[in-house]
C-alpha positions as CSV (number, residue, x, y, z in Angstrom):
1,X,-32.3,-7.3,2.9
2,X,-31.4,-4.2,1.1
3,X,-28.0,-4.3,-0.9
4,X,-25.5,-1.5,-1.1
5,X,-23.0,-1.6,-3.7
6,X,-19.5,-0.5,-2.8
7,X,-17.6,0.7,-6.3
8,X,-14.1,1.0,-7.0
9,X,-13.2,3.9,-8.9
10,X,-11.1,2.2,-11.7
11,X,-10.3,5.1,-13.9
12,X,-8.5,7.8,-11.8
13,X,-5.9,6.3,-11.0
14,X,-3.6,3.1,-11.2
15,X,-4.7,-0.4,-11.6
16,X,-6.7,-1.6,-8.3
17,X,-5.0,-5.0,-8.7
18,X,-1.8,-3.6,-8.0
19,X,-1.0,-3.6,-3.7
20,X,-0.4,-0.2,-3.5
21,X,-2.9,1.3,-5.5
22,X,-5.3,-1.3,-3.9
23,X,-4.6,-0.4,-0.1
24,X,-4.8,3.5,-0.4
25,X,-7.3,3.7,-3.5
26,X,-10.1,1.2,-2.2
27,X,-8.8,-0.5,1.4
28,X,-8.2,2.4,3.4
29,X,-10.9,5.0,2.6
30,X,-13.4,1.9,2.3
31,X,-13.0,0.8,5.8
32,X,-12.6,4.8,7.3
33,X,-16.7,4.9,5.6
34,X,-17.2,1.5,6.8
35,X,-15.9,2.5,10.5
36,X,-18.1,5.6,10.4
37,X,-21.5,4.3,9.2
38,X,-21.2,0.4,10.5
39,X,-23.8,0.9,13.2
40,X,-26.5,1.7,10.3
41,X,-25.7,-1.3,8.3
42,X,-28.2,-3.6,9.9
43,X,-30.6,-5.1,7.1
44,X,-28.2,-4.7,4.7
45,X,-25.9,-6.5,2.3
46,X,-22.5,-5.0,1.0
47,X,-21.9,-5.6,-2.6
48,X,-18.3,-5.3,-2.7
49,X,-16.5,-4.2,-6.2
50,X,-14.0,-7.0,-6.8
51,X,-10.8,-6.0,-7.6
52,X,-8.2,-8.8,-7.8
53,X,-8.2,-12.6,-6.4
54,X,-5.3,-11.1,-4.1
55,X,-6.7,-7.8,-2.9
56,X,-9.6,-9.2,-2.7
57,X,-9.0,-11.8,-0.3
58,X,-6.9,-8.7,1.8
59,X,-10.2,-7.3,2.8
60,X,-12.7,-10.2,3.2
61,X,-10.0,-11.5,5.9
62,X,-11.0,-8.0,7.7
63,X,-14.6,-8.5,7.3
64,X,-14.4,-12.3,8.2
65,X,-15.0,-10.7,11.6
66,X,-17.2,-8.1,11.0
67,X,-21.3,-9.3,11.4
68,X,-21.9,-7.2,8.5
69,X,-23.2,-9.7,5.5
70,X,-21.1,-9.2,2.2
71,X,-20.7,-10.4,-1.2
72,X,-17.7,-9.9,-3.7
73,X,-18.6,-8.8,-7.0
74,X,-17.5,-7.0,-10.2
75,X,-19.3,-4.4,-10.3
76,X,-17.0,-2.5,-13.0
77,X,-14.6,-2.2,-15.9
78,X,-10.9,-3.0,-14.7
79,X,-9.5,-4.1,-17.8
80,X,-5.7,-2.6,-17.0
81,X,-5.5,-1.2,-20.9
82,X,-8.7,0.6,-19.7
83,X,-6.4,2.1,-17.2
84,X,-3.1,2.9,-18.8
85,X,-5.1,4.5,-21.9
86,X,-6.8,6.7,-19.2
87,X,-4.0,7.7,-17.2
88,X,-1.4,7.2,-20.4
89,X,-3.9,10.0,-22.8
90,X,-2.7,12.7,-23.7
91,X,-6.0,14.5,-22.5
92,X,-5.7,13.5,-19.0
93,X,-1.9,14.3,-19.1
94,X,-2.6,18.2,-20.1
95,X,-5.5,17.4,-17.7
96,X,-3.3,16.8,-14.8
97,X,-1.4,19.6,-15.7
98,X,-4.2,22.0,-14.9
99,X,-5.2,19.9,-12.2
100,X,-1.6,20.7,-10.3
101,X,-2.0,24.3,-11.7
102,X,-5.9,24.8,-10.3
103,X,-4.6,23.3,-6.9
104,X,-1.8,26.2,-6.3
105,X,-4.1,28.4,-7.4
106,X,-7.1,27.5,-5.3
107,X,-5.8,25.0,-2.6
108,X,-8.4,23.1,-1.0
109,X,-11.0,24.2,-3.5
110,X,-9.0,22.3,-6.2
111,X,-11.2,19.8,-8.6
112,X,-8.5,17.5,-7.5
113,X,-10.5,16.6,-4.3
114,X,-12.7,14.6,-6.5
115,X,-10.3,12.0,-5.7
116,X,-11.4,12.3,-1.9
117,X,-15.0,13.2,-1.7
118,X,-17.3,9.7,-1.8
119,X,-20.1,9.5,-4.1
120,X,-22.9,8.4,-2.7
121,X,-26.3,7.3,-4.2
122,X,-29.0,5.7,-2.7
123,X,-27.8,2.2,-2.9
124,X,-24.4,2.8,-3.6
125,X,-21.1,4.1,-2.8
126,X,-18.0,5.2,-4.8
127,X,-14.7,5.1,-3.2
128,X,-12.4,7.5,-3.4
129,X,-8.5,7.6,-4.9
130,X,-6.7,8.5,-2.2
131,X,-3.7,6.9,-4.0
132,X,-3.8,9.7,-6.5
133,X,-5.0,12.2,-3.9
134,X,-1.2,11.5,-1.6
135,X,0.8,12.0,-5.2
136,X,-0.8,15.9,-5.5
137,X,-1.1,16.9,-2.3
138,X,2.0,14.7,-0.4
139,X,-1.0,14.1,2.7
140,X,-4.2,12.2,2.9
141,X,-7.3,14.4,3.1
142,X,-7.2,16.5,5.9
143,X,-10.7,15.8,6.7
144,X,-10.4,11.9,7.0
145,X,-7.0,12.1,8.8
146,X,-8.7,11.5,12.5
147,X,-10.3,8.7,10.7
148,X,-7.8,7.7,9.1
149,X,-5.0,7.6,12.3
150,X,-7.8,6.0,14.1
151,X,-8.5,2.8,11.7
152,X,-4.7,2.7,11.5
153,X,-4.7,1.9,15.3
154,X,-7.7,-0.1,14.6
155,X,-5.9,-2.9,12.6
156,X,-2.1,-2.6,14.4
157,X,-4.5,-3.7,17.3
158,X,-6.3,-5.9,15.9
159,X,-2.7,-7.8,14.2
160,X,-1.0,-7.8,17.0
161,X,-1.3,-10.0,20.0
162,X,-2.1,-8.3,23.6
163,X,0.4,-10.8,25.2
164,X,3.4,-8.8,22.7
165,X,4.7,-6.0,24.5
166,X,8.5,-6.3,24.8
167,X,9.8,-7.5,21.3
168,X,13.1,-6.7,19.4
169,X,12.4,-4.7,16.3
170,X,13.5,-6.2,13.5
171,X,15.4,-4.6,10.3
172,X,13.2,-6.0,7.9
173,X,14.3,-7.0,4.5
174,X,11.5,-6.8,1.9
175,X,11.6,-10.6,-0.7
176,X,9.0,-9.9,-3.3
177,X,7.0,-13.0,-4.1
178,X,7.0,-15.2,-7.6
179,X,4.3,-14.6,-9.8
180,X,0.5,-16.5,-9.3
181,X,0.2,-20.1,-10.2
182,X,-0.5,-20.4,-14.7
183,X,-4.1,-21.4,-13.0
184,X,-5.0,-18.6,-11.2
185,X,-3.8,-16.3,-14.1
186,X,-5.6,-17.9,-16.3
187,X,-8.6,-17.7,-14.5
188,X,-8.0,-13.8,-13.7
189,X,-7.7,-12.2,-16.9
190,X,-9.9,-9.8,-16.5
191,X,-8.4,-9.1,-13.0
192,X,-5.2,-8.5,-14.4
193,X,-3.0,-11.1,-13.2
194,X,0.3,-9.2,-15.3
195,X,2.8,-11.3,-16.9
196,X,5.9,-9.8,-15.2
197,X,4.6,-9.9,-11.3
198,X,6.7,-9.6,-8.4
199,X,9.8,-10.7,-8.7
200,X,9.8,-11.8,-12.7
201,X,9.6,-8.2,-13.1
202,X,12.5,-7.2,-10.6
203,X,13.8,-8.0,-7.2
204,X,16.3,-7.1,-4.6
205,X,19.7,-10.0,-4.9
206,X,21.9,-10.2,-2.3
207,X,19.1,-10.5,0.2
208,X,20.6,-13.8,2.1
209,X,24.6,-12.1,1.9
210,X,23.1,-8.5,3.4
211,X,20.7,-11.0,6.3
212,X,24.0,-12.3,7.2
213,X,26.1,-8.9,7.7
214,X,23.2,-7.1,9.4
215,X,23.1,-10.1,12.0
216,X,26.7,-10.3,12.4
217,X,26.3,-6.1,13.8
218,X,23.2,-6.6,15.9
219,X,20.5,-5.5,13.6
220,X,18.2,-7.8,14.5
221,X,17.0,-8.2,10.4
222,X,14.5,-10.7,9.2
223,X,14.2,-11.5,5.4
224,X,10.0,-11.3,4.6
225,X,7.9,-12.1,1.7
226,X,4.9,-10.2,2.2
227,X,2.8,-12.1,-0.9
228,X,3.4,-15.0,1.2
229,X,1.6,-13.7,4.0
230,X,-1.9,-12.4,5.3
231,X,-3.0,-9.0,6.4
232,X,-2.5,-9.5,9.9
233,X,0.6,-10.6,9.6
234,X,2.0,-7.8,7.4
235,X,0.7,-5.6,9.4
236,X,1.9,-7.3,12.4
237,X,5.3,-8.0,11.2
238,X,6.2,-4.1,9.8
239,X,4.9,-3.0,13.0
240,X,7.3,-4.6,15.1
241,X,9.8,-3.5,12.6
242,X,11.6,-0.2,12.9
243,X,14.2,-0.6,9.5
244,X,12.6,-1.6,6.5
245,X,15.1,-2.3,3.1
246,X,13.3,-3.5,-0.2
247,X,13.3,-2.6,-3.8
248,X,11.0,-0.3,-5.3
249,X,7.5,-1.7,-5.0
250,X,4.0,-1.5,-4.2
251,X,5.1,-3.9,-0.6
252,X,6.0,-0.6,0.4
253,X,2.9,0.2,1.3
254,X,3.3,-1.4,4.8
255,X,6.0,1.2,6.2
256,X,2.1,2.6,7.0
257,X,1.7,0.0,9.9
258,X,5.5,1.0,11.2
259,X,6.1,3.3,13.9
260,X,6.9,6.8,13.8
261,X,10.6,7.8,13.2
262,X,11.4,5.0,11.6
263,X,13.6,4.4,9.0
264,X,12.8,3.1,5.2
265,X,15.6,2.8,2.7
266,X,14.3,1.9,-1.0
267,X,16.7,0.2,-3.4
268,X,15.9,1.8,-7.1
269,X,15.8,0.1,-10.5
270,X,15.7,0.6,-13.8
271,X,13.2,-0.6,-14.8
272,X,10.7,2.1,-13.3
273,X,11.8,5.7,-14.8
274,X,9.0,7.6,-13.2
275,X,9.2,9.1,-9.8
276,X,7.9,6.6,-6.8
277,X,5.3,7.8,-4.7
278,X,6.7,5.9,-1.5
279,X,8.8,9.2,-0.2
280,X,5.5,11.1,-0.1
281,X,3.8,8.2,2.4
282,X,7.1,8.0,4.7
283,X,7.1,11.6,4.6
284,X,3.1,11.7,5.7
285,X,3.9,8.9,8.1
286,X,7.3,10.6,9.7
287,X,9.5,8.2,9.0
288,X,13.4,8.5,7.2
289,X,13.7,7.9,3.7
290,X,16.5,7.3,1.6
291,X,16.9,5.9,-1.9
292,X,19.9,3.7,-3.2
293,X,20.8,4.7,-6.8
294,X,20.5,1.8,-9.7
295,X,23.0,2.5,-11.5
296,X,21.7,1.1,-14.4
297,X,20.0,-2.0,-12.8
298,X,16.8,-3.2,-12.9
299,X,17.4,-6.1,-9.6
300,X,20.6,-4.4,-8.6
301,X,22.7,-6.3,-5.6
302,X,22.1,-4.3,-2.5
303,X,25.8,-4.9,0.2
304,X,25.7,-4.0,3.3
305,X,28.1,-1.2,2.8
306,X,25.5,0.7,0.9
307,X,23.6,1.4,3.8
308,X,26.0,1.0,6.7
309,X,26.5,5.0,6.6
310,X,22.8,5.5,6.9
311,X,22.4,2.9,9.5
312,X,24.4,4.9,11.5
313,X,23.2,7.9,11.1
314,X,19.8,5.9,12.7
315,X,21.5,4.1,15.0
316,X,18.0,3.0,17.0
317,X,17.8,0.6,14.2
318,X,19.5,-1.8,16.1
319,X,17.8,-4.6,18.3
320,X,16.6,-3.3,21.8
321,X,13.3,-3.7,23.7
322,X,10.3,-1.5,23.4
323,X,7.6,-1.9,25.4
């Protein structure tokens, strides 16, 4: 049985342990190649980059089902001060700088799409950054978008059960999870389980008190930890879901599974000074976005009357069937 290693490109971008980072730098274009050339797998073994206990267990719950023999291995250098001296230097800062200058210049025929195109060898692939790719050009690659749409409906089908189709959408209310068991992290340093995870590093208070006041006006909300849960039902849950509130985070991610039109309001913090990239993916994916200032913050208490005005304004956010 011939074995094809599948590579995480670890340098272009930010650390592949990280949710975010993980689902639209490795995840996403891994399974739009996987979709495409699945039917000439036979024979073969996929020796699959290992990225992070978590992330990694995100994908081998997909290809559980597949028939498609794998293994998960390191196959490179993840070491996160590998990554923030890359990405933090100033040579790939004045790089980047040319990089956004070369791409107004000469569009599509940018260097930049070095973070879309695979690189194929003979018995190995490397995947692309399309995480970095969506922060330069605000889209996916225009020639994987088909692709891309179509594993999208892949996986919303594949979470969701065939019996489901009236449901009240919820107004979901993002709880970011506590960091990884001492064991785990001890056992993962070199897949950079980071001292400050999840909620140690921030979090959105006044979670239960805002449950409460959207309930009381029909919103239909539901308070969700998505650390706590599998793929399917992330994806499951955010796509019943037509409201999504949660701090600033790589969770964000999963306003991808939502549907179209919906509405995504992000609580900011302090603690982050750079600007997020989630505006560009609820931009790409046609859905409302609005940001809730700090002020100074870094878990700020988000009230009800802090969004009431933009709840309003989307007034389909409240419970009714869809079928």
């Amino acid at each position: 049985m011939k074995d094809i290693k599948i590579i995480a490109d670890s340098k272009k971008g930010g650390d592949l342990g990280n949710y975010w980072h993980y689902m639209l730098g490795f995840f996403l274009p891994f399974l739009v190649w996987f979709d495409k050339n699945k039917d000439q797998l036979n024979g073969k073994k996929l020796i699959i980059d290992s990225c992070n206990p978590m992330t990694d267990s995100i994908l081998e719950e997909y290809l559980k089902e597949s028939q498609i023999p794998y293994e998960l291995r390191q196959l490179s250098i993840k070491k996160l001060a590998l990554s923030k001296r890359y990405w933090k230097s100033y040579r790939e800062k004045i790089k980047r700088r040319l990089m956004k200058l070369e791409v107004k210049l000469r569009g599509t025929e940018a260097s930049v799409f070095t973070f879309h195109r695979f690189i194929q060898k003979e018995d190995s692939i490397t995947i692309p950054r399309w995480d970095v790719y969506l922060e330069f050009f605000d889209s996916f690659p225009k020639i994987y978008e088909p692709q891309i749409n179509e594993i999208r409906k892949q996986l919303i089908d594949w979470a969701n059960s065939p019996s489901e189709t009236s449901y009240e959408p919820y107004t979901l209310i993002l709880k970011r999870s506590a960091p990884p068991s001492t064991v785990i992290g001890i056992a993962s340093v070199e897949k950079r389980w980071l001292k400050g995870y999840g909620s140690e590093r921030r979090q959105l208070k006044g979670i239960e008190s805002l449950n409460n006041d959207l309930g009381k006006r029909g919103y239909n909300p539901l308070i969700f930890e998505p650390g706590a849960h599998n793929l399917k039902e992330q994806i499951r849950v955010h796509n019943h879901s037509k409201t999504l509130i949660a701090i600033r985070g790589a969770d964000l991610f999963n306003m991808f599974w939502m549907p179209k039109n919906s509405t995504v309001i992000m609580q900011l913090s302090s603690g982050l000074m750079n600007k997020g990239a989630q505006s560009i993916l609820a931009k790409y994916c046609g859905h409302q976005f609005y940001e809730i200032p700090h002020n100074g913050q870094v878990s700020p208490i988000l009230t009800f009357d802090k969004i009431e005005k933009i709840l309003d304004e989307n007034s389909s956010t409240k419970a009714h069937n869809l079928c």
